[in-house]
C-alpha positions as CSV (number, residue, x, y, z in Angstrom):
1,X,8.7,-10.7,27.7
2,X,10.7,-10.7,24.0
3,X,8.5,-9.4,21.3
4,X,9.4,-11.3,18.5
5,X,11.4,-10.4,15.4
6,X,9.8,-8.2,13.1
7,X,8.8,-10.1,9.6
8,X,10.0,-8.4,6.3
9,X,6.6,-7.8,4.1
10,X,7.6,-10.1,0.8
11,X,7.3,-7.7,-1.2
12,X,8.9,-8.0,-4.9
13,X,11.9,-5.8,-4.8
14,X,9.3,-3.6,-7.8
15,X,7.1,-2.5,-5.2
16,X,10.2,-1.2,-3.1
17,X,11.7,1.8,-2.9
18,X,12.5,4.8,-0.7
19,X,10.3,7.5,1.2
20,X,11.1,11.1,-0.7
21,X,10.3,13.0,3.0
22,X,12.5,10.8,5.2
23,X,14.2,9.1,3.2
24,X,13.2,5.0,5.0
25,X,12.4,2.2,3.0
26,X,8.6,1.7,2.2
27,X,6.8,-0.8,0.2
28,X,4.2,-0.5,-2.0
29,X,0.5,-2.1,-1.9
30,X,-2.2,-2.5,-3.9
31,X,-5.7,-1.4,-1.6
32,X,-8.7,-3.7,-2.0
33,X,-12.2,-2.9,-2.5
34,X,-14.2,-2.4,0.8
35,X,-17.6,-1.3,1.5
36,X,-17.5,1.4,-0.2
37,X,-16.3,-0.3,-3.5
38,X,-13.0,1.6,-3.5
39,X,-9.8,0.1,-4.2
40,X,-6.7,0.0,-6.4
41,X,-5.1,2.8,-4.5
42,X,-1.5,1.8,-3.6
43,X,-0.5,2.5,-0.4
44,X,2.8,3.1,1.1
45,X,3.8,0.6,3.8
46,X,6.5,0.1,6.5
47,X,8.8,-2.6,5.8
48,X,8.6,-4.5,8.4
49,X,5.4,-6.1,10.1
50,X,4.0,-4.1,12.9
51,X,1.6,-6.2,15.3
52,X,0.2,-3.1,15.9
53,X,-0.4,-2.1,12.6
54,X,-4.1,-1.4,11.1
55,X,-3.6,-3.0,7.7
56,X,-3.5,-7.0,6.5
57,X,-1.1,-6.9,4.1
58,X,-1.7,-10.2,1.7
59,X,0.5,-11.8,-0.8
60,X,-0.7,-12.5,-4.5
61,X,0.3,-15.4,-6.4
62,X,2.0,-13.2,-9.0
63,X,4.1,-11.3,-6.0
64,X,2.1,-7.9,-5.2
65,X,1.4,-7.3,-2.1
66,X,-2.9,-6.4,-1.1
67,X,-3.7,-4.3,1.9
68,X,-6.9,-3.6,3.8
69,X,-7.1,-1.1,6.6
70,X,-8.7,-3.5,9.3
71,X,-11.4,-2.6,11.3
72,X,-10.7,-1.9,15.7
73,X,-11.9,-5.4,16.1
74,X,-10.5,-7.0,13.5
75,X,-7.3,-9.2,13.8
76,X,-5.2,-10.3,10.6
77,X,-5.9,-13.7,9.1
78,X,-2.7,-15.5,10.3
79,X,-0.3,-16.9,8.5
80,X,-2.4,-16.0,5.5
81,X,-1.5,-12.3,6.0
82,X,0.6,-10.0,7.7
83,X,0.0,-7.0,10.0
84,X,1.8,-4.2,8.6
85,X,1.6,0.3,9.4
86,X,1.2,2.7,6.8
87,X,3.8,5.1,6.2
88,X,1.5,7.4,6.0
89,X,1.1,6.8,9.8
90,X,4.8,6.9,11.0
91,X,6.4,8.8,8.3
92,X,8.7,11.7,10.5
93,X,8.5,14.2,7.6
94,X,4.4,14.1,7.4
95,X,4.6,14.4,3.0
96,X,2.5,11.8,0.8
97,X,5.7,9.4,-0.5
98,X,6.3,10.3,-4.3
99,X,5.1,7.2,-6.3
100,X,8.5,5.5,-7.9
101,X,8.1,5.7,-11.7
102,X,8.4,1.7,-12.1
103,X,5.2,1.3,-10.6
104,X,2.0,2.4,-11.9
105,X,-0.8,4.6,-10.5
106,X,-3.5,3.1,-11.4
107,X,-5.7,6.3,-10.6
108,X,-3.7,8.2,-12.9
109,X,-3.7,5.6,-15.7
110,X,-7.7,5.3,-15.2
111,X,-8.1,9.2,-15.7
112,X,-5.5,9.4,-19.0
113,X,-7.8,6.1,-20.7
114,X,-10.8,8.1,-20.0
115,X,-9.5,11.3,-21.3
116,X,-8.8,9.0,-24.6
117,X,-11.9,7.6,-25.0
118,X,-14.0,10.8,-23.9
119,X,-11.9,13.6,-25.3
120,X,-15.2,15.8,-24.4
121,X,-15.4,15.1,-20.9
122,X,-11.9,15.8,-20.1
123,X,-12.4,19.8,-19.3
124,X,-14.2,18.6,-16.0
């Protein structure tokens, strides 16, 4: 039995770029909130889809890309959403990716708008 052609995430060619351990193409994904209210992370991706992947990977209307790390007995809302791996997962080099400069972090951008508004707070 074939397995069947690997699908290219659609991600916007923005949210692409390389891996800085290994060097493999990655793209980028914005994490959504789940029980525990966390989200906005990006995470780096595989390219391709992976049917053995633990992420839905979900396309916006304005071209990002969503993921959600899916639970053991979960399955990905088909065609709606695509089954992807995390890098972080197959990566040979083991490193966290280095976020490209064209995309932002929103982590980072949250903690320099707080340090702006709450110059006293910022010595935590």
């Amino acid at each position: 039995m074939n397995a069947p052609d690997p699908r290219l995430l659609p991600a916007p060619p923005i949210a692409r770029s390389r891996c800085e351990g290994c060097h493999r193409n990655i793209v980028w994904a914005i994490t959504v909130a789940g029980p525990n209210g966390r989200g906005g992370k990006l995470m780096p991706l595989d390219p391709l889809e992976d049917l053995a992947g633990n992420v839905a990977v979900t396309p916006t209307p304005g071209g990002r890309l969503t993921a959600r790390v899916l639970h053991a007995d979960e399955q990905v809302d088909r065609p709606i959403e695509y089954s992807a791996m995390t890098h972080f997962a197959t990566c040979p080099a083991r490193s966290k990716p280095e976020i490209p400069a064209q995309i932002i972090d929103l982590q980072a951008e949250r903690r320099r708008r707080a340090r702006r508004r709450h110059p006293a707070r910022s010595g935590r």
